[in-house]
N, CA, C and O atoms as a GROMACS GRO file, in nm:
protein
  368
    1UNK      N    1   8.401  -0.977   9.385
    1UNK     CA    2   8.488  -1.090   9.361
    1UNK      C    3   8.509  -1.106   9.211
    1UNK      O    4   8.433  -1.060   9.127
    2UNK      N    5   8.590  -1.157   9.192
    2UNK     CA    6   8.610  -1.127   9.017
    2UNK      C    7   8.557  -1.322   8.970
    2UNK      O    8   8.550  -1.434   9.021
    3UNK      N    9   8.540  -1.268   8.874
    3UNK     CA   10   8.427  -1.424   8.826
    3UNK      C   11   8.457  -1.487   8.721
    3UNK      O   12   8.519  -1.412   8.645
    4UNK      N   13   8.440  -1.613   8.669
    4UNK     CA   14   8.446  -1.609   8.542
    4UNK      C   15   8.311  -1.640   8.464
    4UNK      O   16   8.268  -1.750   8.502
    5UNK      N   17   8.234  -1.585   8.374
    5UNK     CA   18   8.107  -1.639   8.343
    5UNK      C   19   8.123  -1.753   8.308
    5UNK      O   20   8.225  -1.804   8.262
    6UNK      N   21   7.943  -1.838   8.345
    6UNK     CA   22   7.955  -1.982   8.321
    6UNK      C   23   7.999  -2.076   8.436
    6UNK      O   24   7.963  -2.192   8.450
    7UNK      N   25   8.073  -2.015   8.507
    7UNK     CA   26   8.129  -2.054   8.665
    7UNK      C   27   7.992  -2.075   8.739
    7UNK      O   28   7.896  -2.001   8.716
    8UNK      N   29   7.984  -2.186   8.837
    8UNK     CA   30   7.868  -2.181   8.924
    8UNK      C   31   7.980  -2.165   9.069
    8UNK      O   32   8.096  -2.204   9.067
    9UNK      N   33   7.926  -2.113   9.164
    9UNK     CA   34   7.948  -2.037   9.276
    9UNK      C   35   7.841  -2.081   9.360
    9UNK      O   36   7.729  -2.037   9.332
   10UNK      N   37   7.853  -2.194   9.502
   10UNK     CA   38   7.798  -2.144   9.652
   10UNK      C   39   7.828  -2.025   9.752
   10UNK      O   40   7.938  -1.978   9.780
   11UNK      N   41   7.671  -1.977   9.810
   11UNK     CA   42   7.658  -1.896   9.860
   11UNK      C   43   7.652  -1.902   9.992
   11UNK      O   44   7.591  -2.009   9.990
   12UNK      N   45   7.662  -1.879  10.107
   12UNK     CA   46   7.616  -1.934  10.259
   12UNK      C   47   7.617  -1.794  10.378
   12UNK      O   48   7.702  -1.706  10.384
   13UNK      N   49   7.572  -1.800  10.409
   13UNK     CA   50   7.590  -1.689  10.524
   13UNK      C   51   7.469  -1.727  10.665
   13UNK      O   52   7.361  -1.786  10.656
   14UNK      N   53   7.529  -1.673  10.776
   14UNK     CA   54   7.394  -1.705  10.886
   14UNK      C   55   7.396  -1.538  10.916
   14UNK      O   56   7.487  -1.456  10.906
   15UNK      N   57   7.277  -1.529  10.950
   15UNK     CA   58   7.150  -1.402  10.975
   15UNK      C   59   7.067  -1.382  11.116
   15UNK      O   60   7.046  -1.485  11.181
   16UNK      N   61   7.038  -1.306  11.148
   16UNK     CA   62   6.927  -1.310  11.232
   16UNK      C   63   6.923  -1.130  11.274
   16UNK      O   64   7.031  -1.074  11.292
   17UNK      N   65   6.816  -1.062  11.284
   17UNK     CA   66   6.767  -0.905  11.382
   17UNK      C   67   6.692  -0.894  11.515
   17UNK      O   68   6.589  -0.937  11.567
   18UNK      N   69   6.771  -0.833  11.537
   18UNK     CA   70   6.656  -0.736  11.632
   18UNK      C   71   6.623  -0.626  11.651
   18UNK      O   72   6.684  -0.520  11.633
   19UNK      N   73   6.488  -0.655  11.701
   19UNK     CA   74   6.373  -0.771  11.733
   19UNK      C   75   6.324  -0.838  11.589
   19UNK      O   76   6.362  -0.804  11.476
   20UNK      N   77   6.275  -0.893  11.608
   20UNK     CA   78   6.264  -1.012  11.544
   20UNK      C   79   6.174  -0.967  11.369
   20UNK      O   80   6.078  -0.914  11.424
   21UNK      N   81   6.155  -0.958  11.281
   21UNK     CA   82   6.049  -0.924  11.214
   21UNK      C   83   6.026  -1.022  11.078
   21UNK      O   84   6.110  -1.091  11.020
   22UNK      N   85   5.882  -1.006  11.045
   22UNK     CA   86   5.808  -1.136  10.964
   22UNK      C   87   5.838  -1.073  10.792
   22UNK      O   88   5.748  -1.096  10.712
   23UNK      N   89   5.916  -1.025  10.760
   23UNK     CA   90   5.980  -1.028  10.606
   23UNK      C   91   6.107  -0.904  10.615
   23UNK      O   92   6.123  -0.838  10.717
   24UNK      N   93   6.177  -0.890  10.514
   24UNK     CA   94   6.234  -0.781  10.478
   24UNK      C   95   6.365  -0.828  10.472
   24UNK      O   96   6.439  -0.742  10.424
   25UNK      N   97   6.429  -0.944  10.506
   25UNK     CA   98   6.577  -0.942  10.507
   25UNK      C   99   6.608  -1.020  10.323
   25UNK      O  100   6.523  -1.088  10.264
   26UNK      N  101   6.716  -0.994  10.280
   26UNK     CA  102   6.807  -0.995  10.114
   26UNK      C  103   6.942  -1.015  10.160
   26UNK      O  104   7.017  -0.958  10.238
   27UNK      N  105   6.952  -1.165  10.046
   27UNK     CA  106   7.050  -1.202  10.035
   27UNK      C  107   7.046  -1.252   9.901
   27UNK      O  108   6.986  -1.347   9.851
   28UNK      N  109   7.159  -1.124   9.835
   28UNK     CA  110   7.153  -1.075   9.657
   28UNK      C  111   7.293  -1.100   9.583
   28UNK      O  112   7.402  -1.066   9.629
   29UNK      N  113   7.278  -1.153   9.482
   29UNK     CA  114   7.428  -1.163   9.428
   29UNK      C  115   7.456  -1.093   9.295
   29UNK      O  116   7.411  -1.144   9.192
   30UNK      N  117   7.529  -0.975   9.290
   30UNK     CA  118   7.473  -0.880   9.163
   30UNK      C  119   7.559  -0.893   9.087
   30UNK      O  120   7.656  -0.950   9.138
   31UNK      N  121   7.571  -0.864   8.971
   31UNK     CA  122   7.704  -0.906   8.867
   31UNK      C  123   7.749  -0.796   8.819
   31UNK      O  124   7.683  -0.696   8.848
   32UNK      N  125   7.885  -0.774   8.722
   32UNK     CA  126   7.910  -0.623   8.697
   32UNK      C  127   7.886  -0.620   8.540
   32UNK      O  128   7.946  -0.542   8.466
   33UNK      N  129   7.802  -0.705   8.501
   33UNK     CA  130   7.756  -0.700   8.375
   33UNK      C  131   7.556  -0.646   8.365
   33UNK      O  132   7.492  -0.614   8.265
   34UNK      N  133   7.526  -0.655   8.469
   34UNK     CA  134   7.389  -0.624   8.527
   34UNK      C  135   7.313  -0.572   8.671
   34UNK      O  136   7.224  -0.628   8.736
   35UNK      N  137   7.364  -0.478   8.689
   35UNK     CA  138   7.340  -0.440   8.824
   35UNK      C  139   7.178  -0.399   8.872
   35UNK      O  140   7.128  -0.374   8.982
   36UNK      N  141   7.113  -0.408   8.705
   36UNK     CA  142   6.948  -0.410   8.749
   36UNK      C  143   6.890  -0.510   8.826
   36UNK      O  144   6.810  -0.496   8.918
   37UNK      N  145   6.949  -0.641   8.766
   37UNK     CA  146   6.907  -0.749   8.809
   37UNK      C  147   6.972  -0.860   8.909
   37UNK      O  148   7.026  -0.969   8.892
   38UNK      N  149   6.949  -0.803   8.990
   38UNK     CA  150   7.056  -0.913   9.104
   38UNK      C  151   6.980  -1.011   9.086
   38UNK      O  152   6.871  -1.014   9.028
   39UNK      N  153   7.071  -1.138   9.164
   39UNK     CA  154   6.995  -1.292   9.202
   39UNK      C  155   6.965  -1.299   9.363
   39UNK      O  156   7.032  -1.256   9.456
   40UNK      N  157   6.848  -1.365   9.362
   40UNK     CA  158   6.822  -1.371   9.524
   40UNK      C  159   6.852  -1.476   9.555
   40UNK      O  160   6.811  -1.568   9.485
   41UNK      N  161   6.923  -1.501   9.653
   41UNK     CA  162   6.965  -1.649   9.764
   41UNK      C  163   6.813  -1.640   9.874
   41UNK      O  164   6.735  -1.732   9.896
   42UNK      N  165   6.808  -1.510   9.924
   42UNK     CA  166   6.674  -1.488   9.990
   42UNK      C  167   6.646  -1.306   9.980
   42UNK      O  168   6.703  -1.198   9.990
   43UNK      N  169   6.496  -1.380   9.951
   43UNK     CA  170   6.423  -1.219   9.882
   43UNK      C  171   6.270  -1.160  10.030
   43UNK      O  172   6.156  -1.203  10.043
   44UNK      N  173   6.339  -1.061  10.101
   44UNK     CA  174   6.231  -1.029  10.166
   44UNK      C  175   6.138  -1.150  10.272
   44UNK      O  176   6.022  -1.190  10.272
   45UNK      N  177   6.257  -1.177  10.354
   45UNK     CA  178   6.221  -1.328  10.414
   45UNK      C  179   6.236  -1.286  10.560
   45UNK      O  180   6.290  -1.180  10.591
   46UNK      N  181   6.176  -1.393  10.667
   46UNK     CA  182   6.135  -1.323  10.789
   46UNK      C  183   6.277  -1.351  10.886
   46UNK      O  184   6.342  -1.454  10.868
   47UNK      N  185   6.304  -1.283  10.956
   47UNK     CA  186   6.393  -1.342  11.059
   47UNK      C  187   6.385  -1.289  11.245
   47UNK      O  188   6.331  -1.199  11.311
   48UNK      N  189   6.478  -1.414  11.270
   48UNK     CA  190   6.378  -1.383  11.491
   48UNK      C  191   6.548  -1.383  11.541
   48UNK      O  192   6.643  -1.448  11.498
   49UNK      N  193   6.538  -1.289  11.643
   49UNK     CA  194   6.665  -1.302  11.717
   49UNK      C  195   6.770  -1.438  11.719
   49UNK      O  196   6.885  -1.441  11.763
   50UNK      N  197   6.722  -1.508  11.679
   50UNK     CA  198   6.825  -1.648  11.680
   50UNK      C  199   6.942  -1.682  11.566
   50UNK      O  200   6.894  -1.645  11.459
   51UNK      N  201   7.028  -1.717  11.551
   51UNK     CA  202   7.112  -1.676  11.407
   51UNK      C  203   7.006  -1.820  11.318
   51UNK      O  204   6.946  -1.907  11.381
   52UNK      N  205   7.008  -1.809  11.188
   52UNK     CA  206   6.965  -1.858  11.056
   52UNK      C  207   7.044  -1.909  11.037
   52UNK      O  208   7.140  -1.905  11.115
   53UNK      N  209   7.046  -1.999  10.901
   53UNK     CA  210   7.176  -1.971  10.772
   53UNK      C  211   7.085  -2.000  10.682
   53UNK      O  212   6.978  -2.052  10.710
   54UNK      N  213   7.118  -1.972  10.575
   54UNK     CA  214   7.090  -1.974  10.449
   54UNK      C  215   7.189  -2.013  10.345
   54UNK      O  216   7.309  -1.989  10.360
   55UNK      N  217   7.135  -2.083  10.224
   55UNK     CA  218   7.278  -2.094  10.120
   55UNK      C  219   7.181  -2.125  10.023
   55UNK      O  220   7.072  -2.177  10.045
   56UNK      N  221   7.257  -2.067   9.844
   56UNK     CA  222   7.219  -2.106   9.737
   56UNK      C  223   7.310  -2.153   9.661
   56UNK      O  224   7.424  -2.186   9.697
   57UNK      N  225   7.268  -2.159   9.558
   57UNK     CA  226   7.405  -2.136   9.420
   57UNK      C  227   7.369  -2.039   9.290
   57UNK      O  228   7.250  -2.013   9.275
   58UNK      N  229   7.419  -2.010   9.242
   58UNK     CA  230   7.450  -1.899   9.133
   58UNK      C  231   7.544  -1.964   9.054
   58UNK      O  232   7.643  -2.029   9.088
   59UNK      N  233   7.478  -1.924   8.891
   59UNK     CA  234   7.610  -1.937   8.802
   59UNK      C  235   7.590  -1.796   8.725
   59UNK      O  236   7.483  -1.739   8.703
   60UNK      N  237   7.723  -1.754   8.688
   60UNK     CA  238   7.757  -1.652   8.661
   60UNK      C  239   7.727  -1.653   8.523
   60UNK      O  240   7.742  -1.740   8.437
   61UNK      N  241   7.667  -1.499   8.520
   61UNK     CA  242   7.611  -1.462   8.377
   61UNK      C  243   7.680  -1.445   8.260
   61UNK      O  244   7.772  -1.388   8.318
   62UNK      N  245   7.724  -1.445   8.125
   62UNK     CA  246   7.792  -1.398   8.032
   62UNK      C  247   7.810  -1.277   8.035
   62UNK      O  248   7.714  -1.202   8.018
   63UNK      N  249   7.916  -1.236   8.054
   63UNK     CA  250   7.950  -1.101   8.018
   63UNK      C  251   8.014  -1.035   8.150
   63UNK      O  252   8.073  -0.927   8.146
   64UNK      N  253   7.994  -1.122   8.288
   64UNK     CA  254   7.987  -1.056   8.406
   64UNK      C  255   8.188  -1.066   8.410
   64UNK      O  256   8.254  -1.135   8.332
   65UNK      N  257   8.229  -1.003   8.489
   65UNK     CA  258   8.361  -1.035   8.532
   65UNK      C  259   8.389  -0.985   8.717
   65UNK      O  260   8.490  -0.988   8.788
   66UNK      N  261   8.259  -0.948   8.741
   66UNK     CA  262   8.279  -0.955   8.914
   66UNK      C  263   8.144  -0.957   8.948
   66UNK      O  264   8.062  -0.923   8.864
   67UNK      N  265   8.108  -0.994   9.066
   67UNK     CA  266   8.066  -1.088   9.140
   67UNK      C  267   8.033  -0.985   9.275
   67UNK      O  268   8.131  -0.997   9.348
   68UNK      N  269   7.946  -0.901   9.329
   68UNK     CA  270   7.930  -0.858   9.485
   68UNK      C  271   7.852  -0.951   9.524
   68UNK      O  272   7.811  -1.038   9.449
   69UNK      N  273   7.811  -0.940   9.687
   69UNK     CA  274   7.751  -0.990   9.761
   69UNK      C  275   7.669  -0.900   9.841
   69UNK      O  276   7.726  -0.836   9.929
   70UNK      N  277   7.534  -0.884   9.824
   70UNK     CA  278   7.428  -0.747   9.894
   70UNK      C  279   7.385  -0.815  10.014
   70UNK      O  280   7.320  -0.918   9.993
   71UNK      N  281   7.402  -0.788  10.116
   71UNK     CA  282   7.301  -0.825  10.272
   71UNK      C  283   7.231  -0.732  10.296
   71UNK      O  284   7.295  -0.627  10.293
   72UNK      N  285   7.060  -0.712  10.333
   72UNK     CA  286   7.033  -0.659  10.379
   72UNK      C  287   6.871  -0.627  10.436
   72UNK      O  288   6.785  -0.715  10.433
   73UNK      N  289   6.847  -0.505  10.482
   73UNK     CA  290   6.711  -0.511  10.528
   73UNK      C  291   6.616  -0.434  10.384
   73UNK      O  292   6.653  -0.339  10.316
   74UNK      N  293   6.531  -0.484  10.376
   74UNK     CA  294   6.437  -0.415  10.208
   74UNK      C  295   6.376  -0.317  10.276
   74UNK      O  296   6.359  -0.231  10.189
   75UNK      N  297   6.332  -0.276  10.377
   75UNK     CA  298   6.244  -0.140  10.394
   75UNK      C  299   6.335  -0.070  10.453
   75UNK      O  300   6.407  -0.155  10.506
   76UNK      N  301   6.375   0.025  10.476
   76UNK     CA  302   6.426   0.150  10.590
   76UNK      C  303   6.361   0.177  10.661
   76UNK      O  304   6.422   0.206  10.763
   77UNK      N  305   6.220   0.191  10.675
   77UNK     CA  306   6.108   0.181  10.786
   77UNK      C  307   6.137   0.086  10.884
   77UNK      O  308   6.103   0.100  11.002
   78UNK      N  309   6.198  -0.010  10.842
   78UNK     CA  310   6.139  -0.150  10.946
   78UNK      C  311   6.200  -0.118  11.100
   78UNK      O  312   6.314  -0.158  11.076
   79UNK      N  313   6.206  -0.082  11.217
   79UNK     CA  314   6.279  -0.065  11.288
   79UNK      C  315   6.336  -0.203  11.406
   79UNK      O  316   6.291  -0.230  11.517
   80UNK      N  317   6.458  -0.273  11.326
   80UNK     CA  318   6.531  -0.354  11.313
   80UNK      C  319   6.685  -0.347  11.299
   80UNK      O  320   6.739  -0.271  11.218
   81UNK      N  321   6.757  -0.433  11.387
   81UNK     CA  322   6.884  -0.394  11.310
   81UNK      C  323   6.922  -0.597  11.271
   81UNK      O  324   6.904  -0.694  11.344
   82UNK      N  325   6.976  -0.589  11.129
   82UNK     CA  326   7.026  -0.716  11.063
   82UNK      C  327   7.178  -0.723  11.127
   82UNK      O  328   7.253  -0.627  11.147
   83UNK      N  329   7.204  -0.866  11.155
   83UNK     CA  330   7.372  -0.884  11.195
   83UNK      C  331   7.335  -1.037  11.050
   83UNK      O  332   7.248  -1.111  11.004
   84UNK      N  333   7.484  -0.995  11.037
   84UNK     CA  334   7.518  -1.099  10.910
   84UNK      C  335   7.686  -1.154  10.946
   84UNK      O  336   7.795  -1.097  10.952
   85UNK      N  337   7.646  -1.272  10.961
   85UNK     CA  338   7.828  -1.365  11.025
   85UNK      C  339   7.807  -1.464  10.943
   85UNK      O  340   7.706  -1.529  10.916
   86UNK      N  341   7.979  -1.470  10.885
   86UNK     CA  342   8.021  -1.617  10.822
   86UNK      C  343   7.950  -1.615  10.678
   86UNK      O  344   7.881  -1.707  10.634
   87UNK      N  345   7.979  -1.497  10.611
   87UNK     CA  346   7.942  -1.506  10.448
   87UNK      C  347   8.102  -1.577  10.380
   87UNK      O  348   8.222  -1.555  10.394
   88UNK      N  349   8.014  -1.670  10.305
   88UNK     CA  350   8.097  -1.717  10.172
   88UNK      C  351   8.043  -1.753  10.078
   88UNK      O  352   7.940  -1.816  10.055
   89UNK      N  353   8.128  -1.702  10.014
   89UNK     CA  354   8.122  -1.782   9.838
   89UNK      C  355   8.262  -1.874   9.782
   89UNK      O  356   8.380  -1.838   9.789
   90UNK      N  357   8.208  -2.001   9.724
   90UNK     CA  358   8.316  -2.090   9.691
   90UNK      C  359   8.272  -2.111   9.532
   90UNK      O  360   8.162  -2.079   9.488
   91UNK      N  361   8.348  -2.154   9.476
   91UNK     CA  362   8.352  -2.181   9.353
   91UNK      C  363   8.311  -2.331   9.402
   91UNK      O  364   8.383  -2.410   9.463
   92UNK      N  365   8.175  -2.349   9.359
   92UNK     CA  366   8.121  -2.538   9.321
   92UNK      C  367   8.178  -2.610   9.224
   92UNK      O  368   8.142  -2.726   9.204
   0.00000   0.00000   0.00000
């Protein structure tokens, strides 16, 4: 998404896998001024067959001029599959 730094931005999305497991799901917001360091909305957190939601906020770093959005599972081991419905980001 293209950004402007200094901008603060809500995050929201609902989550849930199966089967169910006790950590591993990311929800990351990376900038194109720093792609070492994403921001976590949620870092390695548990989720059960039922949908979630989650939401943060983020303000955008100096220097950044876009904006991704990372979903996902942190191990490749885990044998799980993540469904992710109803991501947004709004300008706060």
């Amino acid at each position: 998404l293209p950004v402007i730094a200094g901008t603060a931005w809500r995050l929201s999305a609902w989550y849930r896998t199966n089967p169910s497991i006790d950590h591993g799901i990311a929800f990351r917001v990376q900038y194109s001024n720093d792609y070492a360091h994403p921001t976590s909305i949620l870092e390695n957190a548990p989720a059960t067959t039922s949908w979630q939601s989650v939401s943060g906020s983020v303000t955008v770093p100096q220097g950044a001029v876009t904006m991704g959005i990372l979903l996902y599972v942190c191990y490749p081991g885990l044998a799980t599959t993540a469904y992710w419905d109803d991501v947004t980001a709004t300008p706060a």
